[in-house]
LUMKOL-685673 format. One record per residue (C-alpha): x, y, z negated; residue number from 1; residue in three letters. Coordinates in steps of 0.1 Angstrom, whole numbers, plus 5000, padded with zeros to 4 digits. Layout:
N
[[X, Y, Z], NUM, 'ALA'];
...
This chain:
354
[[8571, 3719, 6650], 1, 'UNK'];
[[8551, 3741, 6672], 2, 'UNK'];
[[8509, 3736, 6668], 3, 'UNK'];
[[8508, 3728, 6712], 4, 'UNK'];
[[8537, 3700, 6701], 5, 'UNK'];
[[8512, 3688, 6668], 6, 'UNK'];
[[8482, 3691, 6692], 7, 'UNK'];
[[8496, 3667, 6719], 8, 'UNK'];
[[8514, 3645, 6695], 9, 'UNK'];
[[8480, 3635, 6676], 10, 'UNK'];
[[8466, 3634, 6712], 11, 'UNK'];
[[8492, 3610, 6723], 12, 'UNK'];
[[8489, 3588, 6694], 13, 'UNK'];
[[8448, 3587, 6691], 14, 'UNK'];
[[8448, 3609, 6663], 15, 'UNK'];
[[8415, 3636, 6657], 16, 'UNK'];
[[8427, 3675, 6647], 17, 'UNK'];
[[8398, 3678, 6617], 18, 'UNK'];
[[8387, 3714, 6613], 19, 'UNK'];
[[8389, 3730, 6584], 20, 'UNK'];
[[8361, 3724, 6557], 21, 'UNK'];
[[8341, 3758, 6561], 22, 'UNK'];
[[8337, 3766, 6521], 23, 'UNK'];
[[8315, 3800, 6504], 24, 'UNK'];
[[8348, 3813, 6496], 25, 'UNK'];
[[8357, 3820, 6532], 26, 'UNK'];
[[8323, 3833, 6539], 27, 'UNK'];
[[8326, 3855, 6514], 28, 'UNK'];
[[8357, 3870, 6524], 29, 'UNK'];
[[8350, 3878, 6558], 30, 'UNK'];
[[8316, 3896, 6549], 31, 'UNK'];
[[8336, 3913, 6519], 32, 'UNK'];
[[8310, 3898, 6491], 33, 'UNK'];
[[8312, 3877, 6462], 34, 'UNK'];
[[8307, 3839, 6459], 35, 'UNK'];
[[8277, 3844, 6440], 36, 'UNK'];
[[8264, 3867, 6464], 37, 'UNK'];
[[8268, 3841, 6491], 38, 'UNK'];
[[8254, 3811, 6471], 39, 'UNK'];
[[8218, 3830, 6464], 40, 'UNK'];
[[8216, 3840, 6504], 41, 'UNK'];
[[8225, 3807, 6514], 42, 'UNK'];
[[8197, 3791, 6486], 43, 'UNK'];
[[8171, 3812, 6497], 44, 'UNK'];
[[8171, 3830, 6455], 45, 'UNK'];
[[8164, 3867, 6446], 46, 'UNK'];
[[8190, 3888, 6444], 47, 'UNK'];
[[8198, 3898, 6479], 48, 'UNK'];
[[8183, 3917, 6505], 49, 'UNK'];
[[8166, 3906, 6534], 50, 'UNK'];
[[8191, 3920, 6556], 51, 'UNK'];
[[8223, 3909, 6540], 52, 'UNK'];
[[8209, 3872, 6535], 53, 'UNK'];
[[8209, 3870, 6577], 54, 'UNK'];
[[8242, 3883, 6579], 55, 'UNK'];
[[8257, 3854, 6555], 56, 'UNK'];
[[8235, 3826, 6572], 57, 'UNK'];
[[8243, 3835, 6606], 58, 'UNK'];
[[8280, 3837, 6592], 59, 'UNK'];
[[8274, 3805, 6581], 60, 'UNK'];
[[8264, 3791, 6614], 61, 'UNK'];
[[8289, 3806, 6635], 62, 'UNK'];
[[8317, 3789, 6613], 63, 'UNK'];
[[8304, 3761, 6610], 64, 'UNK'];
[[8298, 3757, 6573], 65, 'UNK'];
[[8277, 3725, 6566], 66, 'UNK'];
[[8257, 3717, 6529], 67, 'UNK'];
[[8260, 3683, 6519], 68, 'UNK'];
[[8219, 3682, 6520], 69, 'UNK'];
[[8215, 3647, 6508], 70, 'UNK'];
[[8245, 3652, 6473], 71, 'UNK'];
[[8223, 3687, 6469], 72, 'UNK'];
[[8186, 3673, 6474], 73, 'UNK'];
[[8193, 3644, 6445], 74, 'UNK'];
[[8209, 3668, 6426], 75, 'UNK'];
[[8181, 3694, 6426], 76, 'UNK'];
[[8150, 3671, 6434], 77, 'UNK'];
[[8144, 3680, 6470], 78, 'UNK'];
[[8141, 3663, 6503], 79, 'UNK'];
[[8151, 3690, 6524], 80, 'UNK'];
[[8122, 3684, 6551], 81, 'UNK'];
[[8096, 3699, 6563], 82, 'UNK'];
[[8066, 3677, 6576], 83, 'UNK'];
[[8055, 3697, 6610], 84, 'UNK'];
[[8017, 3683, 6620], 85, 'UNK'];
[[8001, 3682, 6651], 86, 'UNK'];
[[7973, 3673, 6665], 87, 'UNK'];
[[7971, 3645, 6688], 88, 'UNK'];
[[7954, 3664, 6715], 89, 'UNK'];
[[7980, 3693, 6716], 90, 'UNK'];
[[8009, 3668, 6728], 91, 'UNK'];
[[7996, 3659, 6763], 92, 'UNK'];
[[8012, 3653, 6791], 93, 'UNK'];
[[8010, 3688, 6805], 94, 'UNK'];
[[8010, 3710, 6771], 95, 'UNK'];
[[8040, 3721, 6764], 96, 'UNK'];
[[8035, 3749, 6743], 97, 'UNK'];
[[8034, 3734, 6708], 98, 'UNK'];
[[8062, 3713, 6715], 99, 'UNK'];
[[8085, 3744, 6725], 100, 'UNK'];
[[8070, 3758, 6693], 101, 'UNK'];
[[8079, 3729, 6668], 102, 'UNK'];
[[8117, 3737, 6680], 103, 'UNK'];
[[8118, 3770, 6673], 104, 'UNK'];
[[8104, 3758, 6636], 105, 'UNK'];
[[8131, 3735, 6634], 106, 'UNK'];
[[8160, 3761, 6646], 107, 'UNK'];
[[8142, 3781, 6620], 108, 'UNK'];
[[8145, 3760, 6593], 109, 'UNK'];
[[8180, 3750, 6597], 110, 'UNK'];
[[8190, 3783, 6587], 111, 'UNK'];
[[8175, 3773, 6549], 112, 'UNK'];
[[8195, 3740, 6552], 113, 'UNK'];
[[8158, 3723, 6558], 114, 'UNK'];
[[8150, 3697, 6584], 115, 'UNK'];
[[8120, 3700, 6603], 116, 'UNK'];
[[8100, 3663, 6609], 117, 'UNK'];
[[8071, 3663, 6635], 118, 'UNK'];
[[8044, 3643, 6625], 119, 'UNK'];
[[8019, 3639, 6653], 120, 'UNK'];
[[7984, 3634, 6639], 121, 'UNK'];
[[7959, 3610, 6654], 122, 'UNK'];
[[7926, 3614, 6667], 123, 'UNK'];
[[7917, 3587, 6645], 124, 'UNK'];
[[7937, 3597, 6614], 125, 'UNK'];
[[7922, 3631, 6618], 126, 'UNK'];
[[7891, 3620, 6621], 127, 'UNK'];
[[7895, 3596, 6591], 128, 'UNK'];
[[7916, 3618, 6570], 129, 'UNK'];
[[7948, 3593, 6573], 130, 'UNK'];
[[7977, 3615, 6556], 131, 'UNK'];
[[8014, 3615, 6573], 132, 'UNK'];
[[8037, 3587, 6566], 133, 'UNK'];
[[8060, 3614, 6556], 134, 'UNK'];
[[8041, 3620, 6530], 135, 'UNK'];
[[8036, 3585, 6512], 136, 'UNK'];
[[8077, 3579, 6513], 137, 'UNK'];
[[8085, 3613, 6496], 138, 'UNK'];
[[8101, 3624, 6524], 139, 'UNK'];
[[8091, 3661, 6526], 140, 'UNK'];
[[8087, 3691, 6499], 141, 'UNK'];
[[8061, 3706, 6520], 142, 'UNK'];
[[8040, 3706, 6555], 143, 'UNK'];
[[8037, 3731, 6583], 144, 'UNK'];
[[8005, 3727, 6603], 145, 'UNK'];
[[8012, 3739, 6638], 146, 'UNK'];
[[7979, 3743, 6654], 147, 'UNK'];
[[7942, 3742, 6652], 148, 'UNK'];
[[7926, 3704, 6629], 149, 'UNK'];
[[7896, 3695, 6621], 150, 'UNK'];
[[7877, 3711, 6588], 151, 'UNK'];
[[7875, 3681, 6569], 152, 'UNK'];
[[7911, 3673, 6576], 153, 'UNK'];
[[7923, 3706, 6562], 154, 'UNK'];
[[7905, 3696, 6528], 155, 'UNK'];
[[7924, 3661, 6529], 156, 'UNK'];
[[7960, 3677, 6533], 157, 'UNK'];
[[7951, 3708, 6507], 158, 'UNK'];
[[7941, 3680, 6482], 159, 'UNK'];
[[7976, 3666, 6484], 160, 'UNK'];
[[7989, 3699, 6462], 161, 'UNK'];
[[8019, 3705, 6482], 162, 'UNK'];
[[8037, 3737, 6491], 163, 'UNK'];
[[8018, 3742, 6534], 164, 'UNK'];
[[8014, 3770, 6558], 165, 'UNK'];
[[7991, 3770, 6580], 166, 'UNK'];
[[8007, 3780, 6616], 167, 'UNK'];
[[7989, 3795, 6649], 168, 'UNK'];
[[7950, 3790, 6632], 169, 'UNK'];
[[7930, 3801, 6603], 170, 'UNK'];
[[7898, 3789, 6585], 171, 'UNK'];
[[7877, 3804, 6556], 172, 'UNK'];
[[7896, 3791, 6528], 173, 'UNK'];
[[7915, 3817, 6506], 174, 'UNK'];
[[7936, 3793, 6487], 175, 'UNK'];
[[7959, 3787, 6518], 176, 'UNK'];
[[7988, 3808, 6537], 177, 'UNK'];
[[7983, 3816, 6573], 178, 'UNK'];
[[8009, 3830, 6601], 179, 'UNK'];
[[7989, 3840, 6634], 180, 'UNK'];
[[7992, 3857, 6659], 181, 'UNK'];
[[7971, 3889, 6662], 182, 'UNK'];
[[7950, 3873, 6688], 183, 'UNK'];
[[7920, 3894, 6684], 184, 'UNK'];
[[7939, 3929, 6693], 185, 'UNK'];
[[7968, 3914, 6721], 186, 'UNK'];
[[7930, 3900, 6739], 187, 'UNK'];
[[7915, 3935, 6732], 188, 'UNK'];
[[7944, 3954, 6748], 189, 'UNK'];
[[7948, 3931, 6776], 190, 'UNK'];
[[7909, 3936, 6784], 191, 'UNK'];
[[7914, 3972, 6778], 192, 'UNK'];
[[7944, 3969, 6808], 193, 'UNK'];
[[7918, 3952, 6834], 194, 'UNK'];
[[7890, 3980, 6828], 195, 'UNK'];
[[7919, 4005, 6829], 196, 'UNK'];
[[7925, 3994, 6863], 197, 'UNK'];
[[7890, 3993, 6874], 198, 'UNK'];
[[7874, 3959, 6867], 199, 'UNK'];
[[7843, 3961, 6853], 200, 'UNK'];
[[7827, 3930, 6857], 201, 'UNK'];
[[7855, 3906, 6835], 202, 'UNK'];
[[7846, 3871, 6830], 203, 'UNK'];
[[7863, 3851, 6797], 204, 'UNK'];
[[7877, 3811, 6801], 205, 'UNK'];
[[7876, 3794, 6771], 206, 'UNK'];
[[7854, 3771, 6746], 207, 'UNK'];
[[7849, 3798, 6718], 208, 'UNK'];
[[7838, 3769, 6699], 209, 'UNK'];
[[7875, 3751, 6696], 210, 'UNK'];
[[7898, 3770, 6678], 211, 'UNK'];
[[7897, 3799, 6655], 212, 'UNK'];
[[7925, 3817, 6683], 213, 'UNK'];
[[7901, 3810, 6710], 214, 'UNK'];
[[7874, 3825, 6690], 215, 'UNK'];
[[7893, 3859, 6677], 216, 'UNK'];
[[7904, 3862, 6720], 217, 'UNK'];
[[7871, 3861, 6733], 218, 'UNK'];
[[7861, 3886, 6702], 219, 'UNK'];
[[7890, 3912, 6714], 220, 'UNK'];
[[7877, 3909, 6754], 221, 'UNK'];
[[7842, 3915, 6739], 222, 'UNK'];
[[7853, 3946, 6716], 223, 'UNK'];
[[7869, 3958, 6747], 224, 'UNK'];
[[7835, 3951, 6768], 225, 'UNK'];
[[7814, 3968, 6742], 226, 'UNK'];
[[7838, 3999, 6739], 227, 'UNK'];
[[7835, 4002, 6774], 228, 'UNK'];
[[7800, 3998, 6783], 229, 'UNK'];
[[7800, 3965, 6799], 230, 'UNK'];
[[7772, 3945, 6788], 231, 'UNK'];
[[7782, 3903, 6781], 232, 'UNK'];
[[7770, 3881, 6800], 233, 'UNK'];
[[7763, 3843, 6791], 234, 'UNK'];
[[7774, 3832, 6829], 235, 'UNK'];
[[7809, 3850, 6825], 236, 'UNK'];
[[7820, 3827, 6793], 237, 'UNK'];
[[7831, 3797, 6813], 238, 'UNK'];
[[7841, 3767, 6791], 239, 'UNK'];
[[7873, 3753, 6797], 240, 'UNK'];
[[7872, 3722, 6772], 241, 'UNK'];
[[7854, 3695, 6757], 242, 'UNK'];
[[7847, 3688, 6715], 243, 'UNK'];
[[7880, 3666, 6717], 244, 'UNK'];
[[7899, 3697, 6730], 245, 'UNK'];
[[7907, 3680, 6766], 246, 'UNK'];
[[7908, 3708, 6793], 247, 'UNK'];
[[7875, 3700, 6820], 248, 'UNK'];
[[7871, 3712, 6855], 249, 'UNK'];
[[7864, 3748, 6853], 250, 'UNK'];
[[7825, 3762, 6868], 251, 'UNK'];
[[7830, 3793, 6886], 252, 'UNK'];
[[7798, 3819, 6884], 253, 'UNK'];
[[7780, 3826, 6910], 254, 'UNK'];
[[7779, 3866, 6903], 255, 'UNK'];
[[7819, 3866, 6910], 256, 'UNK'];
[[7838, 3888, 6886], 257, 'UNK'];
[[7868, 3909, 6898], 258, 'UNK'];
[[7881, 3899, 6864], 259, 'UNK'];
[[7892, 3863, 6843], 260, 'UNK'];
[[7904, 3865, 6810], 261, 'UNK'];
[[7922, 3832, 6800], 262, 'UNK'];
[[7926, 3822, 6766], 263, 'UNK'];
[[7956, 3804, 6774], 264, 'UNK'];
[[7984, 3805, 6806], 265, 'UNK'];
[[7975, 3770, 6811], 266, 'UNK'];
[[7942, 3774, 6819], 267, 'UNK'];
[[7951, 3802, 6841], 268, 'UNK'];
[[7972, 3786, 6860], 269, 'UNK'];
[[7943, 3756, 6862], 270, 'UNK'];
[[7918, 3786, 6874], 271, 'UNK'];
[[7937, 3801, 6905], 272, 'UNK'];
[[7942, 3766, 6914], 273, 'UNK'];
[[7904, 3760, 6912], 274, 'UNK'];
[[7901, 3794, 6932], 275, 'UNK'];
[[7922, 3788, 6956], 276, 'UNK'];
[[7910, 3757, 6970], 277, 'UNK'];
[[7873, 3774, 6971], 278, 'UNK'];
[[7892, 3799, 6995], 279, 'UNK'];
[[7900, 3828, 6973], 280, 'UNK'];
[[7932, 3847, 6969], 281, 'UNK'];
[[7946, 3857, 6938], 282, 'UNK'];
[[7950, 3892, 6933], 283, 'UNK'];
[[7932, 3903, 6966], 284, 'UNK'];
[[7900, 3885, 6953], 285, 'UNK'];
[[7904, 3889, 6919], 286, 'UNK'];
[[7929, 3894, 6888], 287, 'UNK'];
[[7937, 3862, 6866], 288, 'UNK'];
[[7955, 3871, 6833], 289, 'UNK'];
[[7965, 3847, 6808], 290, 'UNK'];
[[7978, 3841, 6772], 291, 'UNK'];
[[8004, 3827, 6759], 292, 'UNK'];
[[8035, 3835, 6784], 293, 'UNK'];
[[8048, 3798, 6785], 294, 'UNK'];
[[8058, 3777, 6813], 295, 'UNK'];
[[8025, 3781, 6833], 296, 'UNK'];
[[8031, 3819, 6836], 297, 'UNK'];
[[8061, 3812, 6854], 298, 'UNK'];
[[8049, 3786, 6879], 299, 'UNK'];
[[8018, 3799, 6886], 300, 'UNK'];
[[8014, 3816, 6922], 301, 'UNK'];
[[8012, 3844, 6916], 302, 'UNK'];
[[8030, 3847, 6884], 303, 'UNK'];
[[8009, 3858, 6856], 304, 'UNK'];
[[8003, 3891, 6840], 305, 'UNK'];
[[7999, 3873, 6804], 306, 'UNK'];
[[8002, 3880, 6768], 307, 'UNK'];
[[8034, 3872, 6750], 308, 'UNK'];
[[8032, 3854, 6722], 309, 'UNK'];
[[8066, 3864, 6697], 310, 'UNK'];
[[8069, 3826, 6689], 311, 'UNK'];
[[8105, 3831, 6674], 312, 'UNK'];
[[8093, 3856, 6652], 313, 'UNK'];
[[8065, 3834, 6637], 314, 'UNK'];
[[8088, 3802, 6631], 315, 'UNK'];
[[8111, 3825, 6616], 316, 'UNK'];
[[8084, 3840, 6593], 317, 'UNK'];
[[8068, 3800, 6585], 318, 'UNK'];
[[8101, 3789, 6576], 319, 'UNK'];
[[8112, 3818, 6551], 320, 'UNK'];
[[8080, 3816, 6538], 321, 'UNK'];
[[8076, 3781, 6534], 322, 'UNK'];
[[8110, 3775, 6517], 323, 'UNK'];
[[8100, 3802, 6492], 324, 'UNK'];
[[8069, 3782, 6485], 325, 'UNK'];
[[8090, 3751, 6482], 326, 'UNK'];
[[8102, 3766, 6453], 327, 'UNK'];
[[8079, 3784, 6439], 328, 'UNK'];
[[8043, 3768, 6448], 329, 'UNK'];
[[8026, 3793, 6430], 330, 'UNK'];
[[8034, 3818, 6452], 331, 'UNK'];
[[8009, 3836, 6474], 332, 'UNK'];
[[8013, 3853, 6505], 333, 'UNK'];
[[7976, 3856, 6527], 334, 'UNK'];
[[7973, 3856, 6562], 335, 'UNK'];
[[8004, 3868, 6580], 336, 'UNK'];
[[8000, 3887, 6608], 337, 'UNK'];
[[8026, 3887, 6638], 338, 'UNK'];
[[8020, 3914, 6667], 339, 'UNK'];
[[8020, 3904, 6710], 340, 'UNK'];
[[8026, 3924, 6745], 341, 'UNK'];
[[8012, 3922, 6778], 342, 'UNK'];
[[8038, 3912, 6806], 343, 'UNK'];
[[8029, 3927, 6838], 344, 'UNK'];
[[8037, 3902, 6867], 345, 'UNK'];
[[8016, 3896, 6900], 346, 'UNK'];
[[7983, 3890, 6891], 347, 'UNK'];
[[7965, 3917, 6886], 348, 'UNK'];
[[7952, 3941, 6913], 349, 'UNK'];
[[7939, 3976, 6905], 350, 'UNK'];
[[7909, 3983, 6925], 351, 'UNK'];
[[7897, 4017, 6906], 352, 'UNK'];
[[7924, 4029, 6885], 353, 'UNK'];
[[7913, 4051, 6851], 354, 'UNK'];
């Protein structure tokens, strides 16, 4: 009997074609490795090199091979999760940014066999230290905070002792892991770009005040000022948020700079609106540029020259590293570093080019 005469037979009769139970074996054989070989990529152990561990789990993926995470967590101890937090205040209605970046944790994570479980924290929890339900029904081996918390909140989920990474902020502890963006130089070069094309007088958005990647952007726009002789000026660091982190209106200065630096796309886009309905025209007026390169540089008119932030490449870093510490708590890694790039659009004019 033919396979098109089996395939419309078990059609005919209600019957499912199961595909074939992906095993390490098979994996093994197409990439031309051992079993062994496969079993310590696929585990996250020593024993094989960066390079060849993304062959066999990208392998693994495309053929669809599937752990039994549940058999395998009993059997070795683990959950499989990975508690993601939040703050309340990032998950509005019109912030997108940390949401897009909690998938990209999630895709990361599969690759390890681990689960990914958001776990939005409170305004009152984080102001009372309330710890994720996750946490208190054993559901996780170790947290992921996405995105700037309080202080004293930080010391309430350190004290838990669990395997964390902090993700997209930093404080001044040293017994913690960081991956960040290089905020301070991807700000610095973008300023650089602006004086490059002839703006001199460069005003920064943002409450330097809220979040440690707030703080090291308006430090790379004022490296850039003081490298090129442009003094600071108090009026020219417009606030863009209150103490609770909700965006306000935006005060323009009344010595208009040719210049805005954003510390964030959605603010951007929240300034050309402001400037537009006070008659200006963005770039004729002046240059917007942004941070970020999320949803708001696309819909923004005109589109924004803004800084790309490599979020794939930082979830893929969290979840490696965080699976590693899974394992082996003890294990130390700093504060990771990952690099951005300008993307030129539409709102930038050069008025004196260098």
């Amino acid at each position: 009997m033919t396979e098109s005469i089996q395939y419309v037979i078990n059609l005919l009769s209600g019957g499912i074609i199961m595909k074939k139970n992906i095993t390490m074996k098979d994996i093994a054989k197409r990439l031309n490795v051992s079993n062994v070989t496969v079993s310590k990529a696929l585990n996250n152990k020593e024993g094989v090199s960066e390079e060849l561990r993304n062959k066999i789990v990208a392998l693994a993926e495309e053929m669809g091979y599937r752990y039994n995470t549940m058999a395998k967590g009993m059997k070795e101890g683990y959950s499989y999760n990975i508690g993601v937090l939040i703050a309340e205040r990032f998950i509005g209605e019109h912030q997108s940014f940390y949401l897009n970046f909690f998938q990209h944790i999630s895709k990361a994570l599969e690759a390890y066999q681990y689960y990914g479980i958001l776990q939005i924290v409170s305004e009152t929890d984080e102001k009372q230290g309330g710890l994720p339900r996750v946490y208190y029904e054993n559901k996780i081996d170790g947290f992921i905070v996405l995105g700037q918390i309080s202080k004293s909140y930080c010391e309430k989920i350190k004290s838990v002792n669990m395997p964390m990474i902090f993700l997209d902020f930093y404080d001044d502890s040293t017994d913690v892991d960081y991956v960040i963006m290089d905020n301070f130089y991807a700000s610095y070069e973008i300023t650089n770009y602006l004086m490059r094309c002839g703006h001199k007088k460069i005003a920064f958005v943002g409450n330097v005040y809220a979040t440690s990647s707030i703080q090291d952007r308006f430090l790379g726009y004022y490296k850039s000022l003081l490298e090129n002789g442009s003094k600071l000026k108090e009026e020219y660091i417009i606030n863009d948020r209150d103490e609770q982190g909700r965006l306000i209106n935006l005060e323009i200065p009344k010595e208009f700079p040719t210049a805005f630096v954003c510390n964030c796309d959605q603010v951007a886009y929240n300034l050309i609106q402001a400037l537009n309905e006070k008659g200006y025209n963005i770039p004729d007026d002046c240059s917007v540029v942004g941070f970020d390169n999320d949803i708001y540089a696309i819909i923004s008119h005109p589109k924004l020259t803004t800084i790309q932030v490599d979020i794939e490449n930082m979830a893929r870093t969290v979840a490696r590293l965080i699976v590693k510490k899974v394992k082996n708590p003890d294990r130390k890694y700093g504060r990771i570093l990952v690099n951005g790039k300008i993307v030129h659009r539409d709102s930038v004019k050069v008025i004196n080019k260098e």
